[in-house]
C-alpha positions in Angstrom: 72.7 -70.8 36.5 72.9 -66.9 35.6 75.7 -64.9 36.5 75.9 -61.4 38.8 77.7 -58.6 37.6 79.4 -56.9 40.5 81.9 -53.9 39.7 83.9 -53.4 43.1 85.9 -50.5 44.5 88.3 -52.8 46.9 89.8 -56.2 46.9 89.5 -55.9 50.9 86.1 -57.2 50.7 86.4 -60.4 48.6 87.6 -63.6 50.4 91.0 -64.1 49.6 90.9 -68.0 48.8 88.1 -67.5 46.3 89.7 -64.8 44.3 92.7 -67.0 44.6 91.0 -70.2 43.7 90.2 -68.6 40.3 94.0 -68.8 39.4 96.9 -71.9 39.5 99.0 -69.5 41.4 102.0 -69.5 39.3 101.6 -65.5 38.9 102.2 -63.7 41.9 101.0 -60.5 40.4 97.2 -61.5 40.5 97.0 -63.3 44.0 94.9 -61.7 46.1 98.0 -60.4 48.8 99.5 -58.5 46.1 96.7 -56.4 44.7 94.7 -56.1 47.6 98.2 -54.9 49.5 98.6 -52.5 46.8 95.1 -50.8 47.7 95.7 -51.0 51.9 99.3 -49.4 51.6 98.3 -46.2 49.6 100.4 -47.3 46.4 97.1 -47.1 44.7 95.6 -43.4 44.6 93.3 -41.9 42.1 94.8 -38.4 42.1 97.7 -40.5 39.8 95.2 -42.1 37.6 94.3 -45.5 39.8 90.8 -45.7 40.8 90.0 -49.6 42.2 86.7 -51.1 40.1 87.0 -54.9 39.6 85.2 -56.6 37.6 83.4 -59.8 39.0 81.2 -62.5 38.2 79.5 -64.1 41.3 77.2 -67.7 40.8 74.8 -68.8 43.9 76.9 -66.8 45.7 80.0 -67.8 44.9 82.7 -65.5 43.0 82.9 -67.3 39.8 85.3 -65.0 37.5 86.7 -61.7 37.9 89.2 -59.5 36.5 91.5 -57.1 38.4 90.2 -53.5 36.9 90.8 -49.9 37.2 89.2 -46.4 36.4 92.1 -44.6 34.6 92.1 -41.0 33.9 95.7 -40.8 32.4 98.3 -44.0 31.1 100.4 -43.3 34.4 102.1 -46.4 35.1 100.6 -48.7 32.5 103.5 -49.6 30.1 101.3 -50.1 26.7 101.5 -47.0 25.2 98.2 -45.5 24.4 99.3 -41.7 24.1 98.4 -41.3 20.1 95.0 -42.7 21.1 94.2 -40.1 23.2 95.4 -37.7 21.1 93.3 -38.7 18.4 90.4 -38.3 20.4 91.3 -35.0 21.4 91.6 -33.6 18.2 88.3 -35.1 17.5 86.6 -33.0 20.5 85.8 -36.5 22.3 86.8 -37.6 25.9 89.0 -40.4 25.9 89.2 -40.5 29.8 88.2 -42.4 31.8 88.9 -45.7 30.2 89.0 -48.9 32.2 91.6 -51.3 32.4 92.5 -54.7 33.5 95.6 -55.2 34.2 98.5 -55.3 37.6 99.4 -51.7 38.4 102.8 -50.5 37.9 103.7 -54.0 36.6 104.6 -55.2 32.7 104.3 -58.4 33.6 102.1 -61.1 31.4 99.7 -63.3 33.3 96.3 -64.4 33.6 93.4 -61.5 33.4 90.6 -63.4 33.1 90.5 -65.0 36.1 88.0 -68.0 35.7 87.6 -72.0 35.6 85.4 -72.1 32.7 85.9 -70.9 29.4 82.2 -69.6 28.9 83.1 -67.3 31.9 85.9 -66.0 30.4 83.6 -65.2 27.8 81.0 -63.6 30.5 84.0 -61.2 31.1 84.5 -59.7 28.1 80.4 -59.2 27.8 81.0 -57.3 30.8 83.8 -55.0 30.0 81.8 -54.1 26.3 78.8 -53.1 28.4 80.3 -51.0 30.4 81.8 -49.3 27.4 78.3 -49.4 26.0 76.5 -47.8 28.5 79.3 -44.7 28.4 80.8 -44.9 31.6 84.1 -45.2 29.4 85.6 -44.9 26.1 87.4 -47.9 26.3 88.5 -51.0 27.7 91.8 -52.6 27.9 93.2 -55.9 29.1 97.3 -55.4 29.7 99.9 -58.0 29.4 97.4 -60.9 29.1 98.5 -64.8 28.9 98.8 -65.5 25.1 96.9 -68.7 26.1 94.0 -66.4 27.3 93.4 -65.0 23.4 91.0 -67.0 22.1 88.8 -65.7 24.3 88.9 -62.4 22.2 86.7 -62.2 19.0 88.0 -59.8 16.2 86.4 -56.6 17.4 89.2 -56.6 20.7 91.8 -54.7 19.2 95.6 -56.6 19.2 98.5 -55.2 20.0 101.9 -56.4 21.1 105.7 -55.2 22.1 108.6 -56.9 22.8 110.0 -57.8 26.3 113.4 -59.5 26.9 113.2 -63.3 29.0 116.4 -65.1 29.8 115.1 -69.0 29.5 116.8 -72.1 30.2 116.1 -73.6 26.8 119.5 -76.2 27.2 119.3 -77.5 30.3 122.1 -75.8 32.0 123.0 -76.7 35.3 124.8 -73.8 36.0 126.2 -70.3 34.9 129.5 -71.8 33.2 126.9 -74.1 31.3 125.2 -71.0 30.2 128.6 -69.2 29.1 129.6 -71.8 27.5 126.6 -72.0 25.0 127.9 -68.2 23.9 130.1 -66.9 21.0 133.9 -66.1 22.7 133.4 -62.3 22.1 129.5 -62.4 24.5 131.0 -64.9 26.8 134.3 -62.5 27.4 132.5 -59.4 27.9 130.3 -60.9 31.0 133.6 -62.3 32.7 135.0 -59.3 32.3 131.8 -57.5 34.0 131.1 -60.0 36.8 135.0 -59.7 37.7 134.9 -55.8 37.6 132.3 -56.1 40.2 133.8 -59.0 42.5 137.0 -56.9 41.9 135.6 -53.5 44.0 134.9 -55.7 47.0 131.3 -56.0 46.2 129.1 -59.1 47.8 125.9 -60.3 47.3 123.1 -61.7 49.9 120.1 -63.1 48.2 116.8 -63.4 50.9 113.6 -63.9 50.5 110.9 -62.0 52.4 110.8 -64.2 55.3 114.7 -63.9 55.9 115.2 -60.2 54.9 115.1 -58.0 58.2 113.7 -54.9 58.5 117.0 -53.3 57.9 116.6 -55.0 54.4 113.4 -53.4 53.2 114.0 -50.2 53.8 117.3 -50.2 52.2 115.6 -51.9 49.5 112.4 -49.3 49.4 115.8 -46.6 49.7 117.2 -47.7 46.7 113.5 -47.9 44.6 113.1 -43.9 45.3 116.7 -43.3 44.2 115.7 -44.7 41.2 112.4 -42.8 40.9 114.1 -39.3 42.0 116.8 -39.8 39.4 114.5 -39.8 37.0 111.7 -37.3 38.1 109.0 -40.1 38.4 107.0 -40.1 41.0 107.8 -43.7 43.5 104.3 -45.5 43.7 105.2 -48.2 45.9 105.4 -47.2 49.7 107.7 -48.7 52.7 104.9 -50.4 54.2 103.9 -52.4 50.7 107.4 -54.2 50.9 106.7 -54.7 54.2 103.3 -56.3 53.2 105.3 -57.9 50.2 107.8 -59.6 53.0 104.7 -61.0 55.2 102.1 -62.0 53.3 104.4 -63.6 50.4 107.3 -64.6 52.5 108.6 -67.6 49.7 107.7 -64.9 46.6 109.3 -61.9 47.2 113.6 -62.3 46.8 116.0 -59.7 47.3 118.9 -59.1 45.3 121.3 -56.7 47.7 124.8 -55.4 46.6 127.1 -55.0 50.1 130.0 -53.0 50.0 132.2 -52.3 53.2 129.2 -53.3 55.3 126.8 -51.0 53.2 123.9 -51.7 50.9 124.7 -50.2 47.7 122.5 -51.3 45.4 119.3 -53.9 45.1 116.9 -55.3 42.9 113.3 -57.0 44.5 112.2 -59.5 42.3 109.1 -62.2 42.9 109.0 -65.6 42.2 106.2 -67.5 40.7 105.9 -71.2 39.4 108.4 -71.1 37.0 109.9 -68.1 36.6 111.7 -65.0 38.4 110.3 -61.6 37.9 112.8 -58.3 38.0 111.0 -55.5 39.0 112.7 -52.7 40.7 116.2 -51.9 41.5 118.3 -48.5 42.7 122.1 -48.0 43.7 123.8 -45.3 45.4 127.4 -46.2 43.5 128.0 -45.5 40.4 130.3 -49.0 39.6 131.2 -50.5 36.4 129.1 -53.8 35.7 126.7 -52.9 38.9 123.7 -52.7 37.2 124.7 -56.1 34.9 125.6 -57.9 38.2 122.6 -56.8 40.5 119.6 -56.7 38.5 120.9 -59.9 35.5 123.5 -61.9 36.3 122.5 -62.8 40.0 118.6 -63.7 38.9 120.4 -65.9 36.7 122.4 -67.8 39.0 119.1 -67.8 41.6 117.2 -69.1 38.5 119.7 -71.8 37.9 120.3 -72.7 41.4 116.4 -72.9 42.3 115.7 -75.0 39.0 113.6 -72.1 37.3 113.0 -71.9 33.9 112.9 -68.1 33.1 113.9 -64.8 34.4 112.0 -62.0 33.2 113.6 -58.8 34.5 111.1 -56.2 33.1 110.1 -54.1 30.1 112.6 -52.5 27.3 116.2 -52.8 27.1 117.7 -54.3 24.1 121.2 -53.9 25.8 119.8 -57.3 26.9 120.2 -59.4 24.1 124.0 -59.5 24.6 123.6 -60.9 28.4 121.5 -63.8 27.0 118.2 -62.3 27.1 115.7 -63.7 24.3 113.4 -61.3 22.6 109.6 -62.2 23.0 105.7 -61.3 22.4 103.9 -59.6 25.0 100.4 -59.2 24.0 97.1 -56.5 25.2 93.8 -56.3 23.8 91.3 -53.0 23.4 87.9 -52.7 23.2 87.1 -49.3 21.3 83.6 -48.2 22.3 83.1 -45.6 19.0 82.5 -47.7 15.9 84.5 -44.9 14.0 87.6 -44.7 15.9 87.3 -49.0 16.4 87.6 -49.3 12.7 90.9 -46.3 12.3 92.4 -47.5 15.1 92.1 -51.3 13.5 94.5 -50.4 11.2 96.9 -48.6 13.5 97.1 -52.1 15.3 97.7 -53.9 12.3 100.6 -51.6 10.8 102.2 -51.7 14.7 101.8 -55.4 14.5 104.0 -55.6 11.1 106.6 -53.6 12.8 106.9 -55.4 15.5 107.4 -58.8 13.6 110.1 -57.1 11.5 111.5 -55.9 14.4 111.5 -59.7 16.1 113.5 -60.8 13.7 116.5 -58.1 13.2 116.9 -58.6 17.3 116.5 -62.9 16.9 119.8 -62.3 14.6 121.5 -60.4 17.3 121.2 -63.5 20.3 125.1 -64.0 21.8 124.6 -68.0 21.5 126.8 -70.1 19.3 123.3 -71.2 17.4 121.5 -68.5 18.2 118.4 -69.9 15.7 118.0 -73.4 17.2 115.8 -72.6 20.4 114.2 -69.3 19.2 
């Protein structure tokens, strides 16, 4: 039976147990309440950049595959690095914006992109993405932080790149945070005593909630502490009040909250989400400046929730090899391109493959770094 192309400027108007029916769930980053809350709250504006067009696949009637998509007229938010690429094309006298992406806004997270059941619609997907290229609505297209079980889908003209992220796993079993210290060279294990007792030493507690126990009082500490963040370091805060509001209803058992209590105040906070398996770090602020806060709020506690809840990783967000040392493993995250001019395809082929090499190289000099006592036996 043929397949419908439909490119869609909303989530609001898809059902959201089909689009979520296309996806095991594990990821909160593609279910329907968090994108489609991203686009009702105003986190999602095109004058940064973030123009809605999803990509879908529809069969009698039904939504068979889609992939969450966006018009981009920068690489605001986007976390693989495409800067050079555009520059290239300037230089050149061509447009490389708009471009399209697939991908979670604001989020370097890996998961599922092609959202489909069968493999030949996965395929249907990409088919859709080179036509739209072809037909010059855009230079390129661009699938971010994709499941590295979704790349065979990708035939050799889809560009490959990858970084490196840092994922704290629970490769031993350990049944609890001694367990995990214990598995550590004395000089690693020392250091992050010596930083949890700094913080439990200023009088500082923690409450962990998840969305369905966290009060309003919560949130908008919470949101208070995400633009700290964002005004300390002139970036502009994406994420509105109202969209961890959203977060705290319509994902009630997904979204946790990490918050630091001093004298009766919030003083610093990380909002994570939890999917099947894993625990996902994604923002965080303070307004203290305390030794080990940062260590305590936004690593050590999503440990301890990870070990206490039975999860089997912890992924607290992009960059940061000061990670290593606190038991964080280096690992692949993986994109794909699809270059539209044949030219710039072939060059940029080769920018890929050099990047690639470095990256390996650079895999290894951090896998000789890990704190463990054998660091090499569960890399």
């Amino acid at each position: 039976m043929s397949l419908e192309v439909r490119w869609l400027p909303a989530l609001a108007g898809i059902d959201a147990a089909q689009w979520d029916a296309l996806h095991d769930g594990r990821n909160p980053f593609v279910c329907h309440a968090f994108l489609s809350g991203l686009e009702a709250t105003g986190c999602i504006r095109g004058d940064w950049g973030w123009t809605p067009h999803h990509l879908t696949l529809w069969r009698d009637g039904r939504l068979a595959a889609a992939a969450p998509g966006y018009v981009k007229h920068n690489s605001h938010g986007e976390f693989v690095f495409d800067h050079a690429w555009a520059h290239a094309y300037a230089r050149a006298g061509l447009d490389y914006f708009p471009k399209w992406l697939c991908a979670v806004p604001y989020s370097p997270v890996s998961g599922p992109r092609l959202l489909a059941a069968l493999e030949g619609d996965r395929h249907a997907l990409l088919q859709a993405m080179e036509r739209a290229c072809g037909d010059d609505a855009f230079s390129s297209a661009h699938v971010n932080f994709h499941d590295a079980g979704e790349a065979p889908a990708f035939d050799a003209r889809w560009l490959a790149r990858q970084d490196v992220q840092y994922h704290w796993e629970n490769v031993d079993g350990w049944r609890g945070f001694d367990d995990f210290l214990a598995a550590m060279d004395n000089k690693h294990r020392k250091n992050i005593r010596r930083e949890r007792t700094r913080v439990a030493g200023a009088g500082v507690r923690f409450r962990v909630v998840h969305g369905d126990e966290a009060t309003d009082a919560d949130l908008d500490a919470m949101h208070a502490l995400y633009l700290q963040t964002f005004a300390e370091y002139g970036n502009h805060p994406a994420l509105t009040l109202p969209f961890f509001h959203h977060l705290a209803h319509a994902m009630p058992r997904q979204l946790v909250l990490v918050l630091a209590v001093s004298e009766g105040e919030t003083i610093a906070g990380a909002l994570c989400l939890r999917g099947g398996d894993t625990l996902y770090g994604r923002y965080w602020g303070c307004h203290a400046d305390l030794p080990g806060l940062h260590f305590e709020t936004c690593y050590y506690q999503g440990i301890e929730y990870c070990l206490r809840e039975g999860l089997g990783r912890f992924e607290p967000g992009a960059q940061g090899e000061h990670k290593l040392a606190r038991g964080f493993r280096p690992r692949r995250v993986h994109s794909r391109h699809w270059v539209a001019h044949p030219l710039f395809r072939e060059a940029l082929a080769e920018w890929c493959r050099q990047e690639s090499a470095q990256v390996e190289r650079h895999l290894v000099h951090l896998s000789d770094r890990l704190p463990f006592k054998h660091p090499h036996a569960s890399r």
